[in-house]
Short mmCIF file of the C-alpha atoms (twelve columns), coordinates in Angstrom:
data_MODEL
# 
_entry.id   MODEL 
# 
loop_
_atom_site.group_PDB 
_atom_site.id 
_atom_site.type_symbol 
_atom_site.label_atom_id 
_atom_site.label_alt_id 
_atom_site.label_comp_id 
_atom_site.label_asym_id 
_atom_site.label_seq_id 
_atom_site.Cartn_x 
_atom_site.Cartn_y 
_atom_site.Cartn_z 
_atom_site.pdbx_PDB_model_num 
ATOM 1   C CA . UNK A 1   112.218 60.709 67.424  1 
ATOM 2   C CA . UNK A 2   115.504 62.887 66.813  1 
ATOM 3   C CA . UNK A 3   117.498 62.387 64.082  1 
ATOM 4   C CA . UNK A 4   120.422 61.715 63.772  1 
ATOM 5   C CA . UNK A 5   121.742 65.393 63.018  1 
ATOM 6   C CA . UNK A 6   120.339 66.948 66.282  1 
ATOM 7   C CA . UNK A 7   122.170 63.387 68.168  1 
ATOM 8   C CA . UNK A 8   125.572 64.787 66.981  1 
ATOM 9   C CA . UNK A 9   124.694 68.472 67.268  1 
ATOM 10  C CA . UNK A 10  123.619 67.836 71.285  1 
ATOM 11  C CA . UNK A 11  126.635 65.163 71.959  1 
ATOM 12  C CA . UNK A 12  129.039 67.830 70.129  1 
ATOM 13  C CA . UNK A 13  127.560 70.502 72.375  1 
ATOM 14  C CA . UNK A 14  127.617 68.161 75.568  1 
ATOM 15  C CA . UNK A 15  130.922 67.725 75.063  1 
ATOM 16  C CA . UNK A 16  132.106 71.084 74.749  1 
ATOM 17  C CA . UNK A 17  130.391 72.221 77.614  1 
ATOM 18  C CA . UNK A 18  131.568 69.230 79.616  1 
ATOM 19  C CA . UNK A 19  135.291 70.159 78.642  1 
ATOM 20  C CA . UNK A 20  134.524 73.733 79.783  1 
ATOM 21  C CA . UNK A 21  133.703 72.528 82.946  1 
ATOM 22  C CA . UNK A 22  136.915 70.284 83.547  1 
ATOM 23  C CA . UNK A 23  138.863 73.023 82.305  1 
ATOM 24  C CA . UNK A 24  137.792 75.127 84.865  1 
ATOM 25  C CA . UNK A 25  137.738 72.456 87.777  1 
ATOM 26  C CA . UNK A 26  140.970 71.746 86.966  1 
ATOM 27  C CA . UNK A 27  142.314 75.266 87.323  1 
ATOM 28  C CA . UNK A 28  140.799 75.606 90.486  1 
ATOM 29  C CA . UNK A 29  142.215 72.507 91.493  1 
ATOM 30  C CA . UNK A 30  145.914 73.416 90.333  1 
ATOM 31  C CA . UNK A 31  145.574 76.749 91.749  1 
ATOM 32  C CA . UNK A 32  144.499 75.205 95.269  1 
ATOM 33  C CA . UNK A 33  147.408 72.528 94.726  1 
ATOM 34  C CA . UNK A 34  149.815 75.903 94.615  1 
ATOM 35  C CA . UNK A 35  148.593 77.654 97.288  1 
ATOM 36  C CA . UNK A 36  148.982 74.569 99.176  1 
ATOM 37  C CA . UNK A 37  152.312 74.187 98.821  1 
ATOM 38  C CA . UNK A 38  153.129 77.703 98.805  1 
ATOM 39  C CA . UNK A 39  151.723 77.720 102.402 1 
ATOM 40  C CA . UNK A 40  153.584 74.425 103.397 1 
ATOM 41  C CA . UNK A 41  156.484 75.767 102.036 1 
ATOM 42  C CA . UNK A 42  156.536 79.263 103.701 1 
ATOM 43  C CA . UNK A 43  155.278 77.131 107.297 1 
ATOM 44  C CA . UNK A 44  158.355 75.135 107.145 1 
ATOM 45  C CA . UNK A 45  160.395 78.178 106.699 1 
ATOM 46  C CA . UNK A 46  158.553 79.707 109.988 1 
ATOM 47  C CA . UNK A 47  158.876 76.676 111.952 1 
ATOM 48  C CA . UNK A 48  162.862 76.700 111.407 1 
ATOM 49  C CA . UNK A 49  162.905 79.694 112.014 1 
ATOM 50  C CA . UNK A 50  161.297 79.071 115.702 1 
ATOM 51  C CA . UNK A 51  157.866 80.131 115.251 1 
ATOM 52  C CA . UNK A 52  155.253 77.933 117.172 1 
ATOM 53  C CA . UNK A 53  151.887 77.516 116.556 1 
ATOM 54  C CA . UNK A 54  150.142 77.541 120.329 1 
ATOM 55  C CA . UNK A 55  148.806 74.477 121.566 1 
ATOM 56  C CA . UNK A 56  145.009 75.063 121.366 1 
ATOM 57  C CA . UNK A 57  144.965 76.717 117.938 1 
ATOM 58  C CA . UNK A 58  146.707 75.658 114.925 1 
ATOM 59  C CA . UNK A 59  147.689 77.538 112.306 1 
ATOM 60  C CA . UNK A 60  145.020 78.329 109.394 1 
ATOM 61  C CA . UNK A 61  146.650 79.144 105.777 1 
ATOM 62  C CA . UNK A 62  145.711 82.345 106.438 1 
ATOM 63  C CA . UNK A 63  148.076 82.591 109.700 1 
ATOM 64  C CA . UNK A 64  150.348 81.243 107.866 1 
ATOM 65  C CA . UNK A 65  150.417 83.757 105.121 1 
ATOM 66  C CA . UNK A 66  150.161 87.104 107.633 1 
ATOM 67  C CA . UNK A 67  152.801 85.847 110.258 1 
ATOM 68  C CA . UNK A 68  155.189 85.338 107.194 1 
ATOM 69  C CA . UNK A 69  154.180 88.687 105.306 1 
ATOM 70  C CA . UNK A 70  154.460 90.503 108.651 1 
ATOM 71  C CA . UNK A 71  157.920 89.078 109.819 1 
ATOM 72  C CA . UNK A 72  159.888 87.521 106.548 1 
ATOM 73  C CA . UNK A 73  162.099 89.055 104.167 1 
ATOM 74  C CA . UNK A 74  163.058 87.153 100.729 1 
ATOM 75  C CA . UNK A 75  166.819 87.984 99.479  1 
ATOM 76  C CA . UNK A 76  168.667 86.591 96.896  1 
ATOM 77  C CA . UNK A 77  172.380 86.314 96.486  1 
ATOM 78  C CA . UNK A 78  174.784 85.178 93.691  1 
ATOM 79  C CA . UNK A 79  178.023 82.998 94.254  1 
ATOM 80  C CA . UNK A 80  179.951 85.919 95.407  1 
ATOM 81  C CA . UNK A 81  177.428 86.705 98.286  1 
ATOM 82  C CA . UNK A 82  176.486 89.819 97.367  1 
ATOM 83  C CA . UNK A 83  172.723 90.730 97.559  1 
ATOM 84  C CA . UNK A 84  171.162 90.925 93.822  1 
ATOM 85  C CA . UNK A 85  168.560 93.352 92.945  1 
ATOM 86  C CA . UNK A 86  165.131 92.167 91.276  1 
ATOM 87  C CA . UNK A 87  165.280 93.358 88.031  1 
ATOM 88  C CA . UNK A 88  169.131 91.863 87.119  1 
ATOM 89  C CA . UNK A 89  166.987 88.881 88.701  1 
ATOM 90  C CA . UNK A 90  164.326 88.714 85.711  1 
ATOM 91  C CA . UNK A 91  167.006 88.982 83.165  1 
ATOM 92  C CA . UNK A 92  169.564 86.236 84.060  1 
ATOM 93  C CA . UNK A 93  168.349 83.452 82.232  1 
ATOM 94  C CA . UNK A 94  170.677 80.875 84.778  1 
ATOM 95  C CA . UNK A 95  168.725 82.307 87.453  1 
ATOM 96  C CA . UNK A 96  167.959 78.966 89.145  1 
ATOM 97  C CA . UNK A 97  172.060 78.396 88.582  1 
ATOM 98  C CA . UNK A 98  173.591 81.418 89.785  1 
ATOM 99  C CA . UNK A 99  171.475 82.473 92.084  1 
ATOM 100 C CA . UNK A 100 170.135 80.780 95.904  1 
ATOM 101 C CA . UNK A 101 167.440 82.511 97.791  1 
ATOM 102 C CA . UNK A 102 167.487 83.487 101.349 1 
ATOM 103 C CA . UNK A 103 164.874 83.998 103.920 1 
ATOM 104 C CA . UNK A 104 165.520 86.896 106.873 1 
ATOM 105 C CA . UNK A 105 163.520 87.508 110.345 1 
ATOM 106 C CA . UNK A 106 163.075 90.702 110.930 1 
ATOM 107 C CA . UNK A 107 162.175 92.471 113.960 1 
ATOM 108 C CA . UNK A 108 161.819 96.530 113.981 1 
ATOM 109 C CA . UNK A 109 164.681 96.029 110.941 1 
ATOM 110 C CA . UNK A 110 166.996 93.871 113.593 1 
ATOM 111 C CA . UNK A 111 167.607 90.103 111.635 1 
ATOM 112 C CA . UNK A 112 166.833 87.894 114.051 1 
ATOM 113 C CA . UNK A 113 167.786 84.834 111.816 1 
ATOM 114 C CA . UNK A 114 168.139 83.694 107.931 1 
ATOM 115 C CA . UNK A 115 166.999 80.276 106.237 1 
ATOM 116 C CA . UNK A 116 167.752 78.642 103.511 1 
ATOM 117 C CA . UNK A 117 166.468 75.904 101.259 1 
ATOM 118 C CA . UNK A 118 168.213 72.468 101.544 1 
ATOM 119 C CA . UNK A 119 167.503 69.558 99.173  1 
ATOM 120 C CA . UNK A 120 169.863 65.884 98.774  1 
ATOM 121 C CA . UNK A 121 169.275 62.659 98.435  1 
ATOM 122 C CA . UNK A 122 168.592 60.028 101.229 1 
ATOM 123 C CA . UNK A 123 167.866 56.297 101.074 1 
ATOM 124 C CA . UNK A 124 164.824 56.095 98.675  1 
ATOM 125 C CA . UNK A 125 164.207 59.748 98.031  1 
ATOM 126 C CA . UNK A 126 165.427 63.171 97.711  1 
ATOM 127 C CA . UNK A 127 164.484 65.300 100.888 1 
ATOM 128 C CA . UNK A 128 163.515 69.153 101.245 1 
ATOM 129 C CA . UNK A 129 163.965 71.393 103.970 1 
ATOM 130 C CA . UNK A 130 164.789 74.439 105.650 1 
ATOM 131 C CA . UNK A 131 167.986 75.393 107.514 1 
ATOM 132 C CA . UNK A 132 167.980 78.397 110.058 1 
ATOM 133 C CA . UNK A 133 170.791 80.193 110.884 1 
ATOM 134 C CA . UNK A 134 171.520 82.326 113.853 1 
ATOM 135 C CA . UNK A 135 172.639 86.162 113.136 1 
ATOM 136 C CA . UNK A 136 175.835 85.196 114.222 1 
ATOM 137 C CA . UNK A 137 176.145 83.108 110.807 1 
ATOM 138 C CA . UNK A 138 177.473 80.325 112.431 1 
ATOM 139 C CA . UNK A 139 174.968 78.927 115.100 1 
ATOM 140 C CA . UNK A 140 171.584 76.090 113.558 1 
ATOM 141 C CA . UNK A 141 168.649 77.992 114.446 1 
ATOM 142 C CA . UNK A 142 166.254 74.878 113.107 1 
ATOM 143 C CA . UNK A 143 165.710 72.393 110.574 1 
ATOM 144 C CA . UNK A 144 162.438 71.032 108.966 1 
ATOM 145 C CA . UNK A 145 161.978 68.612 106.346 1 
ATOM 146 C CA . UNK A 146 158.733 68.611 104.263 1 
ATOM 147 C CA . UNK A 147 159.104 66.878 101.754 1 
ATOM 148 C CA . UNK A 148 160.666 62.939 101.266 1 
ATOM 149 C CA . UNK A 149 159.619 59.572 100.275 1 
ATOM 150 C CA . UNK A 150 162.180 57.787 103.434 1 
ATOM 151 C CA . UNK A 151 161.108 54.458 105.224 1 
ATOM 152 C CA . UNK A 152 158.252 55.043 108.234 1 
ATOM 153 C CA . UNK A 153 160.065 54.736 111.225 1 
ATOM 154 C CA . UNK A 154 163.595 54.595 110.284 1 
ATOM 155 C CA . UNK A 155 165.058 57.438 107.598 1 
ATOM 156 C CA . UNK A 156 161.315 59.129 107.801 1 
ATOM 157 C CA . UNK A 157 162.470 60.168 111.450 1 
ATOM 158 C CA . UNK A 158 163.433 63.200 109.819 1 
ATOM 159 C CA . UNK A 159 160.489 64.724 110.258 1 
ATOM 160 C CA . UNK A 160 159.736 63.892 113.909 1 
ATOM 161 C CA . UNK A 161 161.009 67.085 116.235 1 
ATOM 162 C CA . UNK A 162 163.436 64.780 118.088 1 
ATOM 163 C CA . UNK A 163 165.882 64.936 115.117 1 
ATOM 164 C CA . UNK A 164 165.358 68.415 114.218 1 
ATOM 165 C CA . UNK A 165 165.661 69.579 117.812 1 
ATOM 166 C CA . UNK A 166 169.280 67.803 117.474 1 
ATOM 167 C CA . UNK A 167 170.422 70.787 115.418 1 
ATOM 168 C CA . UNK A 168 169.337 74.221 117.278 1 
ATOM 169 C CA . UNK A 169 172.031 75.648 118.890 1 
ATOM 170 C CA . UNK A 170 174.863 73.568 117.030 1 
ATOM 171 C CA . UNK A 171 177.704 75.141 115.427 1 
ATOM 172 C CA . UNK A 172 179.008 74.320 111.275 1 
ATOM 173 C CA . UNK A 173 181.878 76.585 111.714 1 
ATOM 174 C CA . UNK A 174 184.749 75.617 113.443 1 
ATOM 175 C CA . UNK A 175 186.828 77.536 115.845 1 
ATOM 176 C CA . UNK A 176 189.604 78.108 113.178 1 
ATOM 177 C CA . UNK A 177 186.526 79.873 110.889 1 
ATOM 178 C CA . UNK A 178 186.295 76.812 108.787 1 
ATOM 179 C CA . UNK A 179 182.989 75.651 107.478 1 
ATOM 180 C CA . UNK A 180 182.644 72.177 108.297 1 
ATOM 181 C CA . UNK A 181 178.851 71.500 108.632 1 
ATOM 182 C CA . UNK A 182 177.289 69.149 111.258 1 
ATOM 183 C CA . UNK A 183 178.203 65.628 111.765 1 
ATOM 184 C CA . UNK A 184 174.975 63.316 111.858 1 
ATOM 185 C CA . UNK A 185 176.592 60.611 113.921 1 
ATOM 186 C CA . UNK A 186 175.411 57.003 114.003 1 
ATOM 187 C CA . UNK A 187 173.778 56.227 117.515 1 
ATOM 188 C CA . UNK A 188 174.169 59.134 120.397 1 
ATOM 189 C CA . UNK A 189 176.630 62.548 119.766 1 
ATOM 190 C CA . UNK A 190 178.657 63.512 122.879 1 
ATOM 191 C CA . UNK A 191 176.664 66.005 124.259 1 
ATOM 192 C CA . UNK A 192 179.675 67.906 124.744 1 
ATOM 193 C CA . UNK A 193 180.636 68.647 120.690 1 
ATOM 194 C CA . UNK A 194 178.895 71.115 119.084 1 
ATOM 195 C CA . UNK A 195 179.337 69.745 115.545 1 
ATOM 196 C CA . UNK A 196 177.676 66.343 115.876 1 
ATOM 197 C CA . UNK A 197 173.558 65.240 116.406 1 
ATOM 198 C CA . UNK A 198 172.587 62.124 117.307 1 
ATOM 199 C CA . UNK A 199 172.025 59.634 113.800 1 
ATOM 200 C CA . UNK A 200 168.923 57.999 113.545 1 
ATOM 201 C CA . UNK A 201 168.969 54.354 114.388 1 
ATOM 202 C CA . UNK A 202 168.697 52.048 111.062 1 
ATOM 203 C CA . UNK A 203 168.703 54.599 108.914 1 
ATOM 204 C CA . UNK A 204 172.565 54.821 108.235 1 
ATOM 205 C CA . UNK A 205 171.912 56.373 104.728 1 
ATOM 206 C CA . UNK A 206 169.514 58.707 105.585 1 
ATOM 207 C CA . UNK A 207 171.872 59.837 108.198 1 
ATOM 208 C CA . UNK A 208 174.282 60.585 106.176 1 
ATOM 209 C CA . UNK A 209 172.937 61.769 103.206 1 
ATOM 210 C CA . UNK A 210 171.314 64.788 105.617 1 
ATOM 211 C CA . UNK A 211 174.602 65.759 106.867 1 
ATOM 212 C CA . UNK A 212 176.030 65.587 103.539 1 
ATOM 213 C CA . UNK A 213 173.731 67.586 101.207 1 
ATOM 214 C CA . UNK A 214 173.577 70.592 104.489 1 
ATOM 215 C CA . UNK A 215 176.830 70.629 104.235 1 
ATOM 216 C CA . UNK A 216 176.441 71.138 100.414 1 
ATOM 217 C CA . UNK A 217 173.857 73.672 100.451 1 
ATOM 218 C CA . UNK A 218 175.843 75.331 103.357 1 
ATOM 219 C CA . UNK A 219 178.800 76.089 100.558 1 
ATOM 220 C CA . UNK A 220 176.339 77.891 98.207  1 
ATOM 221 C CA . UNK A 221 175.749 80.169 101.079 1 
ATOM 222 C CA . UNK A 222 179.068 80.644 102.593 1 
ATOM 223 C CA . UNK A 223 180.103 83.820 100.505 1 
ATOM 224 C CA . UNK A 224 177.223 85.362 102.011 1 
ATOM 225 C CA . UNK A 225 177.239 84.625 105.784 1 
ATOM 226 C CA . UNK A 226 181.206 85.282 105.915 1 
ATOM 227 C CA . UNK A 227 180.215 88.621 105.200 1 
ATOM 228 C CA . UNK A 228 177.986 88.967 107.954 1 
ATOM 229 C CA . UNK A 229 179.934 87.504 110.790 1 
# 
């Protein structure tokens, strides 16, 4: 029979080991958890953009992360619009403050389009999502939400490519040069104005709260893109 001595010793030891082995699973597990929203993140960011996946193959993570490395620039500009190098980057302690990040397509060093993040509160939740802008600076490229906790059928409709085909080839600066975002209306848009997309039936709020926070996030960004139009 053990004694009691080599009980404690073994359940000390069992324990340790055991907590070694969480401590790793656990890493992994974080680690995986990253990587998995690192690739959802940088997928939404292709998918504004107007990248596809074909019909009989979808895109692995590894797609994911060559069609991005191959084709997507990272920028990031202060209030003023001007382009900030790295290294002022990693010593600005306000960086999340000051600072907004930009995405470029680039094709044989022609920009083929630019996206930004957009984030704002709906009904129930706080949404996130790209925006893609034409070169022109003035033109929606796309829109994708991937993130938001909206009702199933109603302000959830967000997600569904009806809505986000809405915005592609819509305008958020007016003819006089003034930004003025897009108008999410409630029921159909006239086909005819370029500023307005068709609202999403019951889901008033929602509605709104999209075409309030782009037109938010649009602001940040305006310095920049009135210096490329």
């Amino acid at each position: 029979m053990h004694s009691n001595r080599y009980t404690i010793l073994f359940t000390a030891s069992l324990t340790v080991i055991l907590g070694l082995f969480i401590s790793i699973a656990s890493g992994s597990l974080k680690t995986m958890q990253e990587l998995n929203i690192e690739n959802d993140s940088k997928k939404n960011i292709l998918v504004s953009l107007g990248y596809k996946e074909s019909a009989d193959k979808r895109w692995t993570p590894d797609d994911i992360q060559s069609i991005f490395k191959k084709n997507i620039r990272s920028l990031v500009v202060d209030k003023m619009g001007n382009v900030i190098d790295n290294n002022q980057i990693n010593n600005e302690p306000d960086f999340n403050v000051n600072y907004y990040p930009i995405y470029t397509d680039q094709e044989n060093g022609v920009t083929k389009g630019y996206a930004i993040p957009i984030s704002g509160k709906g009904l129930w939740s706080t949404l996130y999502g790209y925006f893609a802008i034409e070169p022109d600076g003035i033109t929606a490229k796309g829109i994708t939400f991937y993130a938001h906790k909206e009702t199933p059928g109603l302000g959830g409709e967000v997600e569904k490519p009806w809505f986000q085909k809405n915005f592609i080839g819509k305008k958020f600066i007016n003819e006089s040069g003034k930004l003025i975002g897009i108008e999410v209306v409630k029921g159909k848009a006239d086909p005819e104005n370029l500023y307005q997309v068709d609202g999403i039936s019951g889901a008033t709020v929602t509605s709104k709260g999209v075409e309030n926070f782009l037109l938010n996030d649009l602001k940040k960004y305006e310095p920049f893109f009135k210096k490329i139009r």
